[in-house]
C-alpha positions as CSV (number, residue, x, y, z in Angstrom):
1,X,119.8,94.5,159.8
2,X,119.2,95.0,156.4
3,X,121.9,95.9,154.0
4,X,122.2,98.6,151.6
5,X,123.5,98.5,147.9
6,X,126.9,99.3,147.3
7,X,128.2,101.4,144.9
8,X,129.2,98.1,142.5
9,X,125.9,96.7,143.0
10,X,124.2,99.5,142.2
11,X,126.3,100.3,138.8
12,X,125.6,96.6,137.7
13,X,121.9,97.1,137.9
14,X,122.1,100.8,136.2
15,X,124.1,98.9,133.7
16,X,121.9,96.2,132.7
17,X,118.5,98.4,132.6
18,X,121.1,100.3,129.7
19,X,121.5,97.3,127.8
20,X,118.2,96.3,128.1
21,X,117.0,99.9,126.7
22,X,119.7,99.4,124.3
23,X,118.2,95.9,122.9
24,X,114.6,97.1,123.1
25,X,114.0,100.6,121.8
26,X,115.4,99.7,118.6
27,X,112.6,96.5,118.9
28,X,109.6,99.4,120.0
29,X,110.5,102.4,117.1
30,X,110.2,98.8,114.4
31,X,107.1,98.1,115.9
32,X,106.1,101.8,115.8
33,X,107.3,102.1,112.3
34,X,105.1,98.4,111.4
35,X,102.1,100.1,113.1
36,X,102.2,102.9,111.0
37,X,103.0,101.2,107.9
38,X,99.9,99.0,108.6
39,X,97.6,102.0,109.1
40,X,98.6,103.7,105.9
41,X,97.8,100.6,103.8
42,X,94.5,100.6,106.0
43,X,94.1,104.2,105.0
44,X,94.5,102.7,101.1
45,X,92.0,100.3,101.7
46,X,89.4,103.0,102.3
47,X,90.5,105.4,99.8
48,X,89.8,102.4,97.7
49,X,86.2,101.1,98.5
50,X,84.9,104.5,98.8
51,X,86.0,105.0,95.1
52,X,84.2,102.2,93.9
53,X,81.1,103.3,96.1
54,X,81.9,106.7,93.7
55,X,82.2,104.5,90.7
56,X,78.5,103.1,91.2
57,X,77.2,106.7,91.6
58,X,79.3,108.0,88.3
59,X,78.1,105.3,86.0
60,X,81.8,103.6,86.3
61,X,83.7,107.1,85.1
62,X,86.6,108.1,87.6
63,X,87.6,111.3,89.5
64,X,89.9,113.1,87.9
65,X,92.7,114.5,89.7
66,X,91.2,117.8,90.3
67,X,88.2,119.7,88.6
68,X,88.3,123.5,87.7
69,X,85.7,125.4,89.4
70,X,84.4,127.7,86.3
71,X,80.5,128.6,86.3
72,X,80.9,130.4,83.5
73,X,81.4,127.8,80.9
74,X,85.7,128.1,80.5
75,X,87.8,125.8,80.8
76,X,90.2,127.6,83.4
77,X,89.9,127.6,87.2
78,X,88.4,131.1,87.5
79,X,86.1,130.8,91.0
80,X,86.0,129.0,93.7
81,X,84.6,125.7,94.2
82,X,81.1,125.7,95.9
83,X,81.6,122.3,97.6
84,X,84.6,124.5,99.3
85,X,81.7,126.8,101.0
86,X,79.3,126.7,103.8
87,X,75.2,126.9,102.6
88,X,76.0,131.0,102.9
89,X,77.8,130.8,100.0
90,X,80.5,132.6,101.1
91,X,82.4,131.2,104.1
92,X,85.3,128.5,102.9
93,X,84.1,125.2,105.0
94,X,87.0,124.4,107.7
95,X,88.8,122.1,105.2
96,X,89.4,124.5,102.8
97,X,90.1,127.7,105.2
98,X,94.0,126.7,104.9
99,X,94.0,126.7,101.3
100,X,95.2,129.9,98.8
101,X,93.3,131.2,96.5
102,X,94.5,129.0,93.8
103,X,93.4,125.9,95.3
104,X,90.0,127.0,96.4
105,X,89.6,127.2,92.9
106,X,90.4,123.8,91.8
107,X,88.2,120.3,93.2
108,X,90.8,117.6,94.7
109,X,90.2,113.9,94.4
110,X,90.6,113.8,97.9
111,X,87.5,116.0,98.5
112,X,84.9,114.5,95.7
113,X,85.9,111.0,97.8
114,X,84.9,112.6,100.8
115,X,81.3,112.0,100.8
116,X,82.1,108.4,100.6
117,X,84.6,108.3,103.4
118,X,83.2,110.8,105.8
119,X,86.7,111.4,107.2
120,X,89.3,113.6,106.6
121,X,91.6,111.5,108.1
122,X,92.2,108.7,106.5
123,X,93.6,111.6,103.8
124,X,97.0,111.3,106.2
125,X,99.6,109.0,106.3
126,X,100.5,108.7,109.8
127,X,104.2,107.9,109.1
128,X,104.4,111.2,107.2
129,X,106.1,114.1,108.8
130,X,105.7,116.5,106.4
131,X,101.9,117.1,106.5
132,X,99.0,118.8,108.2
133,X,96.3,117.6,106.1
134,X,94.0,115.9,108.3
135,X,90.6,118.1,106.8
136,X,90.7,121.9,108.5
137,X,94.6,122.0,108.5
138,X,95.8,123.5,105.2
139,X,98.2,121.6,103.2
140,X,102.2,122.1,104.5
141,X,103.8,124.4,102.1
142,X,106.6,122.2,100.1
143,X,110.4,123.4,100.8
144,X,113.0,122.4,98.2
145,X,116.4,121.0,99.2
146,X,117.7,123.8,100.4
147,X,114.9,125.0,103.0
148,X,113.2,127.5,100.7
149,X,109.5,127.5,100.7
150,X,108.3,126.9,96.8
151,X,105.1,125.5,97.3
152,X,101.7,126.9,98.7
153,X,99.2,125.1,100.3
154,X,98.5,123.6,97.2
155,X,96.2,120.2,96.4
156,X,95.4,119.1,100.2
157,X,98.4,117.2,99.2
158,X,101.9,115.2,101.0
159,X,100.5,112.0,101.7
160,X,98.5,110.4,98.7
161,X,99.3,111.0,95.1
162,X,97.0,110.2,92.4
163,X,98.1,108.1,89.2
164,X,97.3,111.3,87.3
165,X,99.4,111.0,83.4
166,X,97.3,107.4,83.1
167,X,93.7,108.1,85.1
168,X,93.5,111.6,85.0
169,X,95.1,113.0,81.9
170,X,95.3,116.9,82.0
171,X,95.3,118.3,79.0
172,X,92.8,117.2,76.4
173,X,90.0,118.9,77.4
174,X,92.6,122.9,77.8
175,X,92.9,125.0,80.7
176,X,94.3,121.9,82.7
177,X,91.0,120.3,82.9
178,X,91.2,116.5,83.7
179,X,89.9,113.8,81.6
180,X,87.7,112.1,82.2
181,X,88.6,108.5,82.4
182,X,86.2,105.1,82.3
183,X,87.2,102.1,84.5
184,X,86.7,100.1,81.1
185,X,89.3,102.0,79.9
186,X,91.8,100.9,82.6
187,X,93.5,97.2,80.9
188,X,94.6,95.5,84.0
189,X,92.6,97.0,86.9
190,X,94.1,94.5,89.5
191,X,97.8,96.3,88.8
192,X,97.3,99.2,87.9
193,X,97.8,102.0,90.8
194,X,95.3,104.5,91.4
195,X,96.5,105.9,94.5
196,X,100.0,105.6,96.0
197,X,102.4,106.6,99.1
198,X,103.4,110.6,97.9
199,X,104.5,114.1,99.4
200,X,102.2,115.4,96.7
201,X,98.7,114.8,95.0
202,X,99.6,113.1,91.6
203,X,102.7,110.9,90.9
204,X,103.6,108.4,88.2
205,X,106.3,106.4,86.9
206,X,110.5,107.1,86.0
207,X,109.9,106.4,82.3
208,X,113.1,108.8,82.1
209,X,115.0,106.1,84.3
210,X,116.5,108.9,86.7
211,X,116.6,106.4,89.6
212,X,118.3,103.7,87.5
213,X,115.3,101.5,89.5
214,X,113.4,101.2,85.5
215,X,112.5,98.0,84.2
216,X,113.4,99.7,80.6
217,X,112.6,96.3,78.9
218,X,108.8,96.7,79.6
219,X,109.1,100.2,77.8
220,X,107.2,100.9,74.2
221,X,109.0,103.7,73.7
222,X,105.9,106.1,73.6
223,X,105.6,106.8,77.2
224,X,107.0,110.2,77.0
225,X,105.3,111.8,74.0
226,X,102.4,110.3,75.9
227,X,103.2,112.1,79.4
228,X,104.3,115.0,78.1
229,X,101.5,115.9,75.8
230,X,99.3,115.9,79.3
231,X,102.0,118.0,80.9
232,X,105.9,118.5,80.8
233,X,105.8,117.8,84.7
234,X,104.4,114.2,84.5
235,X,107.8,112.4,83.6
236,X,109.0,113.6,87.1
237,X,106.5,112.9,89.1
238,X,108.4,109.9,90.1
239,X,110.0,112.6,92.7
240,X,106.9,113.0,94.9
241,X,106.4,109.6,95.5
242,X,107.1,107.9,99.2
243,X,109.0,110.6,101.2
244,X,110.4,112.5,98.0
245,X,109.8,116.4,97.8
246,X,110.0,117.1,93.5
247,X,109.3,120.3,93.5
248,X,108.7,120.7,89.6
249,X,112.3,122.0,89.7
250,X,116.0,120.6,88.2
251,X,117.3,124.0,89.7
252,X,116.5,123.4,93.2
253,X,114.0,126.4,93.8
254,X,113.1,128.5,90.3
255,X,109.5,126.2,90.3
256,X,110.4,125.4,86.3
257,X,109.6,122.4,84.7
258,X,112.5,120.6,83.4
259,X,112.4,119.7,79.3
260,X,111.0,116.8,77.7
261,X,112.9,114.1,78.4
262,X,115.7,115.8,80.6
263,X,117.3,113.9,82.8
264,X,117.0,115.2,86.4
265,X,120.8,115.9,88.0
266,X,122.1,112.7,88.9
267,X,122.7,114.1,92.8
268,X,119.1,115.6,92.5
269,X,117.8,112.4,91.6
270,X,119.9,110.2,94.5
271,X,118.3,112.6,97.1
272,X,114.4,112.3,95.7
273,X,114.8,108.3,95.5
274,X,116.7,108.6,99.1
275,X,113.7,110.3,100.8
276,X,111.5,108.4,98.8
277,X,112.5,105.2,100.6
278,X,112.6,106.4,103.8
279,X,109.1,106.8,104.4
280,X,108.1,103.3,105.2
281,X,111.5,101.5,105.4
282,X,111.8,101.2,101.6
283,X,108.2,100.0,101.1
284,X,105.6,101.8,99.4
285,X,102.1,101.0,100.1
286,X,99.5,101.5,96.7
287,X,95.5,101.4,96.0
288,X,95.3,99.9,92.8
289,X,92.1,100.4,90.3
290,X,90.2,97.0,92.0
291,X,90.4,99.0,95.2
292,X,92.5,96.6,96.7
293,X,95.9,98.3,98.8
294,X,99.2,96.1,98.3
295,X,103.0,96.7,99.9
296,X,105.9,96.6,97.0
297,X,109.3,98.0,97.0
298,X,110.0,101.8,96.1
299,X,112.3,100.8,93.2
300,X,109.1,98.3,91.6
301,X,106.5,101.2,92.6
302,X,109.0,103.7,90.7
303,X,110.4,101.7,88.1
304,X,108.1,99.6,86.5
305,X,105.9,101.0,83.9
306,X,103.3,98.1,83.9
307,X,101.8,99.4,87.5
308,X,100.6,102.2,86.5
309,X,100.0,102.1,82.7
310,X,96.3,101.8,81.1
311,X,98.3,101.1,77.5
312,X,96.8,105.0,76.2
313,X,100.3,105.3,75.3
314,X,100.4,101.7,73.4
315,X,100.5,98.4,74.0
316,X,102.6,97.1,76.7
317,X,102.8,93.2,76.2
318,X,105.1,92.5,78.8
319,X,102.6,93.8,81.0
320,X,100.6,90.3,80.4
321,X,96.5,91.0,79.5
């Protein structure tokens, strides 16, 4: 006659599938997490050859951040883009039906690499949680700290940032136009980031040392006057990279830009470089100008000047040749 559990027997087996949960979920969601980090740096890898397959068909001269869609001859973005629409000429192509009317106006670096990558995909970090940008989903709309929306659909952004105060300078040419940059114009190619972990499409270095993460030592001192003459917003775009929401905003929510040289508020600053690390466990994964991706630390990623420089701003000799 066969015999049943008892009560005792039956807790001691309920018990140890517990502590055998206990000891391997934590082992699955690291896995999980490893998984994703490895497909972002993937992702990277892509973003990366198909910009040197772009390089060979734009006699070695880079895509700047975004193009202004004018037909007119201005410099401003004043219609919209025609890559944006269908062969009527009128219908937005599914990519660009979430976008508002601002951004159909403007050319993202994601989209002028898309004829080189073929998928709108690889445009999303799958460890992000903060995006819909997979190609037909509009951008998500970017909240400040306190849960009000100050963003719009703006730059298929919130997974990729673009190295945009060294590659893509925005000012020279007026009306926010991009410069145009030329890879011979780029010192240390093999180090410097082109593309980087971000919550929005450009990012760049904490000249400003906000985090307290700057390597101030491989500073020349001109790295401000330099940012800010291609936009007041550049010295903080240290705040959108990894998991960090800067929202072009010391005030949390009135969209301004903060002065030159302004030190973010010390708790504003904590939170940005707090979400920035938790993205990918405190690693951020970059395309550099070689198209090679590479995993470093969010506090080397942030704080040291030489990974994103191209010395426009002066020399940097601790940066090496």
């Amino acid at each position: 006659m066969k015999k049943a559990f008892t009560l005792i027997e039956l807790l001691v087996v309920i018990a140890i599938i517990a502590i055998l949960a206990a000891i391997l979920f934590p082992v699955f969601a690291k896995a999980k997490a490893a998984a994703k980090k490895t497909s972002d740096l993937n992702n990277l890898k892509q973003i990366g050859t198909a910009t040197m397959m772009y390089l060979q068909d734009y006699d070695d001269t880079l895509y700047g951040h975004r193009w202004n869609c004018n037909y007119s001859g201005g410099g401003g973005a004043t219609d919209v883009c025609k890559e944006y629409l269908e062969a009527d000429g009128v219908t937005l192509k599914p990519e660009a039906r979430g976008f508002d009317a601002d951004s159909s106006k403007r050319y993202y670096w994601m989209y002028m690499l898309y004829p080189y990558t073929k998928n709108f995909g690889i445009f999303k970090d799958p460890a992000a949680t903060n995006t819909t940008f997979t190609g037909g989903d509009k951008a998500t709309v970017a909240f400040n700290f306190s849960g009000v929306a100050v963003g719009s659909n703006y730059g298929g952004q919130n997974s990729y940032g673009h190295n945009d105060a060294y590659l893509s300078p925005g000012q020279p040419f007026g009306g926010g136009t991009a410069a145009a940059i030329n890879y011979g114009q780029i010192s240390r190619v093999a180090s410097t980031i082109m593309v980087v972990d971000a919550t929005y499409y450009g990012a760049g270095p904490d000249i400003l040392n906000n985090t307290g993460f700057t390597d101030v030592s491989k500073l020349n001192g001109n790295e401000l006057a330099y940012m800010t003459t291609n936009g007041g917003q550049y010295p903080y775009y240290w705040g959108n990279i990894g998991g960090g929401t800067w929202v072009q905003d010391r005030n949390n929510g009135s969209g301004s830009i903060p002065g030159a040289g302004t030190l973010l508020p010390a708790a504003y600053a904590k939170k940005l470089a707090d979400q920035g690390m938790a993205l990918h466990g405190g690693q951020i994964n970059a395309q550099f100008s070689d198209g090679h991706a590479k995993s470093y630390a969010y506090q080397k990623i942030v704080g040291d000047i030489c990974l994103w420089t191209t010395d426009a701003d002066g020399a940097h000799p601790a940066c090496g040749g």
